[in-house]
N, C-alpha and C positions, 0 to 999 in steps of 0.2 A: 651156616658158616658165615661171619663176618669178615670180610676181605677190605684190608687196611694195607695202602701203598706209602711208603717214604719217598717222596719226589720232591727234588730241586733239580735245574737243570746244571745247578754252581755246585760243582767237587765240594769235597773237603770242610763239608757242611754240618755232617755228623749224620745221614741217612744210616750209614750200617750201624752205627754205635747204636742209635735208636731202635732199630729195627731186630737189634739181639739183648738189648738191654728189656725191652718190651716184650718180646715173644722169652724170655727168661721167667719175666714178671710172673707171665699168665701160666706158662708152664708149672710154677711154682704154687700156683693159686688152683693148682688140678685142674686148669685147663685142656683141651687136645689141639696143639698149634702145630700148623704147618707155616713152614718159612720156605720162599722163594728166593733164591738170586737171582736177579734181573739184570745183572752190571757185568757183560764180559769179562769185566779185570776181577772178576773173581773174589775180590774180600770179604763179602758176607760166608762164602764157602770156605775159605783159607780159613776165617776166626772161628771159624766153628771145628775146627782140624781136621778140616776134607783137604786133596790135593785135588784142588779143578781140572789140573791136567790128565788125570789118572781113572776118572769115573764118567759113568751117562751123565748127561744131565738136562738143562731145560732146551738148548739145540737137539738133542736126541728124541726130543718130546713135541717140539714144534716144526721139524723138519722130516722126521723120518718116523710118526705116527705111534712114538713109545706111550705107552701109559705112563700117568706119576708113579705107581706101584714101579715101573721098573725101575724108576732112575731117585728114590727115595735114599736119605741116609741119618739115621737115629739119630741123636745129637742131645747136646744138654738143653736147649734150646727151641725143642721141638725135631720133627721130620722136616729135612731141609730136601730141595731140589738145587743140587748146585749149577753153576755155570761157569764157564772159562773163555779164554782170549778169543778160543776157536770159534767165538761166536760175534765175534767184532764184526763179522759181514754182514750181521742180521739184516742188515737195510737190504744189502744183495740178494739173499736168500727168501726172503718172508718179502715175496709182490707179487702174489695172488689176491686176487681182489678181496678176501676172505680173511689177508693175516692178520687185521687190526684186533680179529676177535679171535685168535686161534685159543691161547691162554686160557680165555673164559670159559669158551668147550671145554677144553683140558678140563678146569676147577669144575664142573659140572658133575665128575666121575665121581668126585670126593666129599661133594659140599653136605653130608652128611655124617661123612668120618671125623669133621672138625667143628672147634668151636671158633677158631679166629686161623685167616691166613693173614699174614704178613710180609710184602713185597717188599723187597730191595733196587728202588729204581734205577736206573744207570742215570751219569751227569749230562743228559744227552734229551732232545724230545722226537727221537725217531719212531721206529718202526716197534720194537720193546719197549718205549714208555707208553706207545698208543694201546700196546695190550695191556699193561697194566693198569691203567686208565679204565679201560672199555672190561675187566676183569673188577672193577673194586666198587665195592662200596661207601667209602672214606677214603680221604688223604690226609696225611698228617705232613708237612714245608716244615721241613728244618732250616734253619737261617742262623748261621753264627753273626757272631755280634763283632762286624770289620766293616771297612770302607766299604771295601766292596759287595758286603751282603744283598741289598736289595736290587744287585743287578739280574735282570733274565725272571723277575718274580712276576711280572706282565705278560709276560709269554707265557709262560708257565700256568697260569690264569686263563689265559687265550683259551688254551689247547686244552683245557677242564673245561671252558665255558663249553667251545666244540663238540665235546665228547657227549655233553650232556644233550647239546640238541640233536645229535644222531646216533645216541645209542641207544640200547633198548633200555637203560638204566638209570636216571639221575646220580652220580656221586658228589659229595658232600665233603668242605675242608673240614675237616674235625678242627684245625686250628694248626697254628703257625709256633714251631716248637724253638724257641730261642736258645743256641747253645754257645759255648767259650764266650759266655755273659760276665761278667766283673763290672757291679753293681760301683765299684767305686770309682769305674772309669766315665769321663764325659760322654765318649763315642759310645759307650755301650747304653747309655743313658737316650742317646737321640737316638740310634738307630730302635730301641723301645718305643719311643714316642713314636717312630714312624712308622713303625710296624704295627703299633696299634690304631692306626690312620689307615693301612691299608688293609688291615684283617676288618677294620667295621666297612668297608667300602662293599669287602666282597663277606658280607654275611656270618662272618665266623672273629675268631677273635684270637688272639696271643695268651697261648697257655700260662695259667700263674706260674707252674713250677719252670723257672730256668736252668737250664743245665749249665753252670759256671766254669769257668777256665782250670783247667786241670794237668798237670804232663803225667799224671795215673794212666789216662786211658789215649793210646795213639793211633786206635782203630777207629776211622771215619768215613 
């Protein structure tokens, strides 16, 4: 199993849109995809037409010892593990010296039931992005194309570079996915150029396919 995270720590980036547009792909391509949410506020769960509030989910599984089998739900998209609000505390809950890798155990039970998992990071670089981190093999950095895009991508960097010298695993940027791109804007044009200045810095590079501005799709 291939385990592939969407992580920024900046909202409204296009992490879920990615993350169900791509676990769609592979599904479609007779894949066997499991999709995670990782983000309390729940929209990788909602777009998939789970109610987060209503089901097990990845708190049930990280806090009170469920299996994925319990808290699984079919989807167009693959088997998703949802999560909701209820888990906004994670930082409270998950401080055993052990939570950074609780996750990882978790995918352990599975890593042969699938051919790609697919995380939903939250906008945040707590206690739930360090397992997903310390859980993956790949990251894909979505990064819309605004002023404020490459704020928190240093960090973001840190905390990958981190994970690599203490975990048991090397993970790797697959590349920096540029979204709400409008090729005939200036701004969209430099933040390109800069993005690709800082994907050659750290070894990986800004995917060709940009995902372009859109009001189709309002799930991000």
């Amino acid at each position: 199993m291939t385990t592939i995270v969407m992580a920024n720590q900046k909202g409204g980036v296009g992490k879920t849109t990615t993350a169900i547009a791509l676990a769609s792909a592979l599904v479609n391509k007779g894949y066997r995809v499991l999709v995670i949410d990782s983000d309390p506020q729940g929209n990788l769960t909602a777009a998939l037409g789970i109610n987060p509030d209503t089901v097990p989910g990845l708190m049930d599984m990280l806090c009170d010892d469920a299996v994925i089998s319990d808290v699984l739900i079919k989807t167009f998209a693959g088997d998703c593990v949802p999560c909701s609000i209820l888990f906004a505390d994670a930082d409270r809950r998950l401080t055993q010296p052990y939570a950074f890798s609780l996750l990882d155990s978790k995918l352990e039970e599975v890593k042969e039931d699938y051919d790609f998992c697919l995380i939903d990071a939250p906008p945040s670089l707590g206690i739930l992005s360090l397992n997903d981190f310390n859980a993956a093999d790949y990251v894909i950095v979505p990064v819309n194309a605004s002023a404020f895009s490459l704020q928190g991508l240093s960090s973001l960097f840190e905390i990958i570079e981190m994970v690599n010298s203490r975990g048991k695993h090397r993970i790797d940027i697959l590349g920096i996915l540029l979204t709400r791109f409008n090729p005939r804007t200036r701004l969209s044009q430099e933040v390109l150029e800069t993005l690709d200045k800082i994907a050659a810095s750290k070894g990986t590079s800004v995917f060709n396919t940009r995902i372009r501005q859109s009001v189709k799709v309002e799930v991000s």
